[in-house]
Steps between C-alpha positions, in 0.01 A plus 500: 500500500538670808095630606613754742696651289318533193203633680754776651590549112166503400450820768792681326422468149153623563583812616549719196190293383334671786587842474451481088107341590468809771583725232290355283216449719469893538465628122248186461262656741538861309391316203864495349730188383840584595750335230793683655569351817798304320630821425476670825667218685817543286535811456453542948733163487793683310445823677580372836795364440675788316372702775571262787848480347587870465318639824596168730115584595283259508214732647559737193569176231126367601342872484737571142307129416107607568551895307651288207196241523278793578669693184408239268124480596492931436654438169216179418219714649553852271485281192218315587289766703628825353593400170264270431769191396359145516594392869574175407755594241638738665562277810634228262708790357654539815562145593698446160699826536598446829693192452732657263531849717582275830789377284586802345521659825697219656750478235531901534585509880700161502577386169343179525204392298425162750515637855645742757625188730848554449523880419264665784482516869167489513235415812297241603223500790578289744323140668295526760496168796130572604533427906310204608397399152862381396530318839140271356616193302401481132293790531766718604763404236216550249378858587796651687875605360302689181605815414282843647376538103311159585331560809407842386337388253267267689409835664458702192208254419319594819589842440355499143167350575444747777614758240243341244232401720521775797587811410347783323779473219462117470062593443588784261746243293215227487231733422704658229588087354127432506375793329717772427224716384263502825820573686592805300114632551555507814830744558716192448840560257536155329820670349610492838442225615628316228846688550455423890454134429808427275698724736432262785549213242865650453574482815410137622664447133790674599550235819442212305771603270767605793480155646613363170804708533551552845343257666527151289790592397725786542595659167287547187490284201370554113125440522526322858107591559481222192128539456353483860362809454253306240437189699426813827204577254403154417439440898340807516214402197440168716383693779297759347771759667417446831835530728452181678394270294798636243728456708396136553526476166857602487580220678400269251746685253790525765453102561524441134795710480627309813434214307701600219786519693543174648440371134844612468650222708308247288728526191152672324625777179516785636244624194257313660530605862526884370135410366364360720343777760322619185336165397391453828342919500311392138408202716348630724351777320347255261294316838413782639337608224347221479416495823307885486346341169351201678360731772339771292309235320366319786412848584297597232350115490410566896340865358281294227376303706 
């Protein structure tokens, strides 16, 4: 097994990973589980390639992308905060029903039910050769030659713990997650701010789900986001939501997925490698867990004595 390469792997398949524990990350500190990033990501994914194919835009394919992304998180947060639906339902709701619109809607504009590969033109963002990191052995064919989505979204996690962490938004969003009440005695619209925080979830969502489609590859496939979205909030629960250590996280997940890959050339049933990125998530869930449990009660043991 080549090293080099599979850590350059490892970098690509992280990257929805990333943008799906961003998105996460942002609801969890308005107090708010987000089930739907699955569904976001395909339904931005799909969206950018029937627009990128019609317009031969790619400016207006990754805009058309983020307002579909953005649509779905409107739709999720007037049943749960106007209507009063269950959240998690409804965002489970979504995830199932999007999987058979994305297909519907495929088959209507190209008559396949599998993919657009064949049928339409569609976009892809480009590679970038990052000067004087591709001319660094190892390090260089590891980091550089990824496409914009990826470096972006080493950026976005810098931009989302300032957002969090630095900005009068990112205060009102943690004060509302910590107690929702205090916040709302003091002139502070939780309604709003749950709205505002899925919105911003949509659209980090929304870039996770383009790179699937026009990024990693260029065309759209029948459930291509194949549960990412899910292991995006499994990396977010190990790190408590916070933007850094989530996307650290991710990296476990996109190494496992990595992982999976190169199983492939082993001769190992391909039921097995499809598996395996979610044993190793209830894995690692299952230790960290663990883990948290271990330290709360030496904890309270320390506080006895």
């Amino acid at each position: 097994m080549n090293i080099v390469k599979f850590l350059y792997v490892i970098v690509r398949l992280t990257t929805p990973l990333i943008y799906g524990t961003l998105a996460a990350s942002i609801t969890f500190k308005a107090g708010l589980q987000n089930m739907a990033v699955e569904s976001m990501m395909l339904a931005s994914a799909l969206t950018g390639v029937l627009v990128s194919a019609y317009t031969q835009n790619i400016w207006i394919a990754l805009l058309a992308g983020v307002l579909a992304s953005v649509l779905i998180t409107l739709i999720i947060s007037f049943c749960a905060f106007v209507l009063k639906c269950d959240l998690y339902l409804v965002g489970i709701a979504m995830n199932t029903g999007l999987v058979g619109a994305t297909v519907f809607t495929m088959f209507a504009f190209t008559g396949s039910k599998a993919n657009t590969a064949s049928v339409l033109p569609s976009l892809a963002v480009g590679t970038w050769d990052v000067p004087i990191l591709k001319d660094i052995p190892i390090l260089g064919d590891i980091l550089s030659g990824h496409s914009i989505f990826t470096y972006f979204a080493f950026v976005a996690v810098v931009l989302v713990w300032v957002l969090i962490y630095k900005t009068k938004i990112g205060l009102r969003i943690r004060s509302v997650g910590e107690n929702p009440l205090a916040a709302e005695s003091v002139g502070i619209s939780s309604r709003k701010i749950y709205f505002l925080s899925f919105a911003l979830s949509g659209v980090l969502s929304a870039f996770g789900g383009m790179f699937m489609s026009m990024g990693y590859l260029s065309w759209f496939a029948r459930d291509m986001v194949a549960g990412r979205g899910m292991i995006a909030m499994s990396a977010m629960n190990i790190a408590s939501g916070e933007p850094v250590g989530s996307a650290a996280a991710a990296f476990m997940f996109g190494a496992a997925d990595a992982f999976a890959n190169q199983m492939q050339l082993w001769g190992i049933p391909a039921e097995l490698i499809s598996a395996f990125p979610y044993f190793v998530t209830i894995f690692i869930l299952f230790v960290m867990s663990a883990v948290r449990k271990g330290r709360d009660a030496a904890g309270k043991r320390h506080q006895a004595a």
